[in-house]
C-alpha positions as CSV (number, residue, x, y, z in Angstrom):
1,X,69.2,-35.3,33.4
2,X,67.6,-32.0,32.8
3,X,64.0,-31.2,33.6
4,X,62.6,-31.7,30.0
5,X,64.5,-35.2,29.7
6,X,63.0,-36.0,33.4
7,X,59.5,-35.1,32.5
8,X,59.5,-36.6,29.2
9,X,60.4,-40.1,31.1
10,X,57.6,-39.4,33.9
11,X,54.8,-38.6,31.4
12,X,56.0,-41.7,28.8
13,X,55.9,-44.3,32.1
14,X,52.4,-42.4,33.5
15,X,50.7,-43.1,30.1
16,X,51.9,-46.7,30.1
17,X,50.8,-47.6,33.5
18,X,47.2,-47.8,32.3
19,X,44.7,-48.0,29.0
20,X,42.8,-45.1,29.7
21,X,45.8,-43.1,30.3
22,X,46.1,-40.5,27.4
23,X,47.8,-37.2,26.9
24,X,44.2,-35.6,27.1
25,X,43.7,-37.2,30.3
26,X,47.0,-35.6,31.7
27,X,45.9,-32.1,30.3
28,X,42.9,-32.2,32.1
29,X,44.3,-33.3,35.6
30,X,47.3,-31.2,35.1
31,X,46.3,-28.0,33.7
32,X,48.9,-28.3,31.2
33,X,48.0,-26.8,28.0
34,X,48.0,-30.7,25.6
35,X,50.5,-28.9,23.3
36,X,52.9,-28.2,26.1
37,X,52.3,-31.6,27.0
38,X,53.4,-33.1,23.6
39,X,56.4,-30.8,23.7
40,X,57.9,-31.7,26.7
41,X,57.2,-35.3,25.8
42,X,59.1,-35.2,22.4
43,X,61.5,-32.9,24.2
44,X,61.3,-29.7,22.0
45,X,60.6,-27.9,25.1
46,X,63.5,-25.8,26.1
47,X,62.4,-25.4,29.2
48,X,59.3,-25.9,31.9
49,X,58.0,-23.2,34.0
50,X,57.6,-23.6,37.9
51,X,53.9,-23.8,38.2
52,X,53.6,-26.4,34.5
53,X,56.0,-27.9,36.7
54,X,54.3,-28.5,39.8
55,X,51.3,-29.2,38.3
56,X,52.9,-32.3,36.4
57,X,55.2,-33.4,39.3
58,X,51.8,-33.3,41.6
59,X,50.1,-35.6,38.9
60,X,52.9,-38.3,37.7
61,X,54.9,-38.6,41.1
62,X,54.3,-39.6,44.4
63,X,54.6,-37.2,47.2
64,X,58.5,-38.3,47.9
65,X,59.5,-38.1,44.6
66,X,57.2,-34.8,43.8
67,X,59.4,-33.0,47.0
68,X,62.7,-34.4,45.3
69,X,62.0,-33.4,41.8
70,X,61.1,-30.0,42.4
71,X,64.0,-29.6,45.0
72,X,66.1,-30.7,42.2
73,X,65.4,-28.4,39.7
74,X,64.3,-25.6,41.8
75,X,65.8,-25.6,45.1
76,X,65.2,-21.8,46.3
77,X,62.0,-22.5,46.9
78,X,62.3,-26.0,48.3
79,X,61.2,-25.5,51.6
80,X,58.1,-24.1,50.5
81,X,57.6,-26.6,48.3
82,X,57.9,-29.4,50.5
83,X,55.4,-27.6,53.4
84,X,52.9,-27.6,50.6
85,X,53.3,-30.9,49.2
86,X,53.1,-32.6,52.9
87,X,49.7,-31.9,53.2
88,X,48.7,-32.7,49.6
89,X,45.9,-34.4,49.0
90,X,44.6,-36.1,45.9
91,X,41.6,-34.0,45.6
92,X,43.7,-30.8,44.6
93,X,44.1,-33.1,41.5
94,X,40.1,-32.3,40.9
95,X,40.5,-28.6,40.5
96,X,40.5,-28.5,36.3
97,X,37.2,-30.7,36.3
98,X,35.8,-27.8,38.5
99,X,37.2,-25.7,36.3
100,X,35.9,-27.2,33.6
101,X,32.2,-26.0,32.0
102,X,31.0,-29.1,31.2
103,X,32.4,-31.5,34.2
104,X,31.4,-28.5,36.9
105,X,28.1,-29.0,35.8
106,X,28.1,-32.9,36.0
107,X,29.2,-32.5,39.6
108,X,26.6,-30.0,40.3
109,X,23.7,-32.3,39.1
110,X,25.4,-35.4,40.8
111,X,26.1,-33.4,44.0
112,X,22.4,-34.2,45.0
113,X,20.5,-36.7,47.3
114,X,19.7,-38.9,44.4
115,X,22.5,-38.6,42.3
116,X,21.8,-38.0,38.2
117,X,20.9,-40.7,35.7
118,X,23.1,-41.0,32.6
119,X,19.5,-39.5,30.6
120,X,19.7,-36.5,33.2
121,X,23.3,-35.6,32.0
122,X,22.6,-36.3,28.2
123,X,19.5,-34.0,28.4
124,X,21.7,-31.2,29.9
125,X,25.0,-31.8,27.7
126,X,24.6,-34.2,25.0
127,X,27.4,-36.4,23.9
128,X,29.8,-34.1,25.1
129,X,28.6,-34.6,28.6
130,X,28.5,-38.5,28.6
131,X,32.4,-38.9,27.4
132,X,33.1,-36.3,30.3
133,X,30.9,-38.4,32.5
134,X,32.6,-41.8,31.6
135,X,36.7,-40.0,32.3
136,X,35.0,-38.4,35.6
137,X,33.7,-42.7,36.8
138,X,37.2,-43.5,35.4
139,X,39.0,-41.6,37.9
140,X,36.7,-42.4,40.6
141,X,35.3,-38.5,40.9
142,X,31.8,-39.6,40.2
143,X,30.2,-43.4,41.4
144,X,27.8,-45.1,39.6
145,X,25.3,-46.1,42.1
146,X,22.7,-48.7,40.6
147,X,22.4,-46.3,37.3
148,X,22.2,-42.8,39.3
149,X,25.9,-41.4,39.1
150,X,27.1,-39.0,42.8
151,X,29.8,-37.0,43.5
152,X,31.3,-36.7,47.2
153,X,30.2,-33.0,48.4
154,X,33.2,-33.1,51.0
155,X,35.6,-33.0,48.0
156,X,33.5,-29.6,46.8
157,X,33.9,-28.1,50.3
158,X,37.7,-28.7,50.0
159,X,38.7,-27.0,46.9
160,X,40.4,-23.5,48.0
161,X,42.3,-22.6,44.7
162,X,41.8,-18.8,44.5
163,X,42.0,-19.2,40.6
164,X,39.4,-22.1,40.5
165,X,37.4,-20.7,42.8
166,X,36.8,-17.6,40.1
167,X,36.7,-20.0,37.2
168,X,33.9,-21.7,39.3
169,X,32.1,-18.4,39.1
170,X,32.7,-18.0,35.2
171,X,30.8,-20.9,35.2
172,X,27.9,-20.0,37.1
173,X,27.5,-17.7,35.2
174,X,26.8,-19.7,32.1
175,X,25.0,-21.6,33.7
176,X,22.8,-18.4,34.6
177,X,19.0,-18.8,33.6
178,X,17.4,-15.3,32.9
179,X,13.9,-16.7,33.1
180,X,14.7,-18.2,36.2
181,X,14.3,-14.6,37.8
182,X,11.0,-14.8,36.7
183,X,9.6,-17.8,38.5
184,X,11.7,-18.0,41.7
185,X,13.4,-16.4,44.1
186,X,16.3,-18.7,44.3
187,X,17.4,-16.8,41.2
188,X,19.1,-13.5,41.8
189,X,22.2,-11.7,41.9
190,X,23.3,-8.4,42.8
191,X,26.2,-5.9,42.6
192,X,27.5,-2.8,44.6
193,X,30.4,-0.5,45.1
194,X,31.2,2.1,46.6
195,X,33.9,4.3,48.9
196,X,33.5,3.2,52.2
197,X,35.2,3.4,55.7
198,X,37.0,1.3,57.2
199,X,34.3,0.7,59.9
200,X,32.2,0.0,57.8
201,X,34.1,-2.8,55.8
202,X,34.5,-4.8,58.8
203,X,31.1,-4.6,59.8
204,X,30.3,-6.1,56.3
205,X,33.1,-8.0,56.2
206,X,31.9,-9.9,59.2
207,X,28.3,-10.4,57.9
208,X,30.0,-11.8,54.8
209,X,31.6,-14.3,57.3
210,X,28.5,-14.9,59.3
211,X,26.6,-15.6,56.0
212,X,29.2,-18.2,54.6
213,X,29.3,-20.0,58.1
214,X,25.5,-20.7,58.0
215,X,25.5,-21.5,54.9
216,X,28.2,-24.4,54.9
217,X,26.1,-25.4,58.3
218,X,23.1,-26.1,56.0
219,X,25.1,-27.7,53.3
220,X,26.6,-29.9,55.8
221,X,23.1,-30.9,57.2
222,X,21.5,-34.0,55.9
223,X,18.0,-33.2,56.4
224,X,18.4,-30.0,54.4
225,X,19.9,-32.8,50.9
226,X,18.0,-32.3,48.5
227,X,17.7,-32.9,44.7
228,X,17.7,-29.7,43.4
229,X,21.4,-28.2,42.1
230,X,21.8,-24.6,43.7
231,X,25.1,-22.6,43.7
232,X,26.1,-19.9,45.1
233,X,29.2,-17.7,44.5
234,X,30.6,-14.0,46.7
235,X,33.4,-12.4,46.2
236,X,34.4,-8.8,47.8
237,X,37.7,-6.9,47.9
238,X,39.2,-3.1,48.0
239,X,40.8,-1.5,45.3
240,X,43.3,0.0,47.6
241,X,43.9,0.9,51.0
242,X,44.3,-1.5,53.8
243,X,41.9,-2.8,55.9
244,X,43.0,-4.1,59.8
């Protein structure tokens, strides 16, 4: 059985194990473009790429049977495979909702102490955000808690995708208020380049580090909860050069 005929089965028995099952449902927690989806479900796909394929095997198998699949159809990097598979956990499967413009910003206003009412998130999104709201309760991401919908921050704190990460920042940035900057300080951003030495990289490097530390100690710390969505993003790097 080749990989199209394989996947074609998986996807067919994933959508049959449940009603709200749908090909748009496995496009969103696969990352798999829908019409890629469909093609490799009515087997016009001539063939699947390593990454579609990982992100389909990590959604519609079990861990056992993700390792064997992938071993299967590419075994010279089956090792690696299996390292990173043994420590999967499920909420890798949340990156495309933080990915997403419209569920990121669900989870930011339901990341807070008192959660956000269904009115909250049709006041920010519309009907657009209530049917993502209703697929994000589906698949357990957000609770409904006596009409005031949360979101688990310790699934935020473990999302470490490079490429979501920077699609998180694509959306903070539409989410950016300009008149914000105008009526608080909590609004600001800031940019800066520049040829430097390699002294001083570390030395900012390491107040980078000191910065993210005390700021995951805060959002780890109860007392500091709060109701107001904030969000934060920093990235640096070095066009060339190396940097020990």
């Amino acid at each position: 059985m080749d990989i199209v005929e394989e996947l074609s089965l998986a996807i067919s028995d994933w959508i049959a194990q449940a009603a709200n099952r749908t090909m748009g449902v496995l496009q969103k927690r696969s990352n798999v473009s829908e019409t890629t989806l469909r093609r490799i479900k009515d087997r016009e796909q001539k063939s699947v790429s390593m990454e579609n394929a990982m992100e389909l095997a990590y959604v519609l198998f079990d861990t056992d049977d993700a390792i064997s699949f992938l071993k299967k159809h590419y075994p010279v990097s089956s090792k690696w495979q299996e390292k990173v598979y043994s420590k999967r956990d499920d909420v890798v499967t949340l990156a495309p909702f933080f990915r997403d413009t419209i569920s990121y910003k669900i989870i930011l206003l339901c990341d807070t102490q008192d959660g956000a009412t269904i009115d909250d998130i049709k006041a920010e999104m519309g009907s657009n955000g209530l049917r993502e709201l209703s697929k994000m309760v589906e698949f357990g991401i957000i609770t409904d808690q006596n009409g005031f919908h949360k979101f688990s921050p310790k699934e935020l704190a473990m999302v470490s995708s490079r490429s979501t990460h920077f699609a998180m920042l694509e959306n903070f940035m539409k989410y950016y208020e300009e008149e914000n900057a105008n009526i608080t300080s909590a609004c600001s951003e800031f940019v800066y380049s520049q040829g430097l030495t390699p002294e001083a990289i570390r030395i900012l490097s390491k107040k980078i580090r000191d910065f993210e530390s005390e700021v995951k100690g805060m959002l780890d710390d109860q007392k500091f909860k709060g109701n107001i969505p904030w969000f934060i993003g920093l990235v640096q790097n070095i066009l060339k050069g190396k940097i020990l």
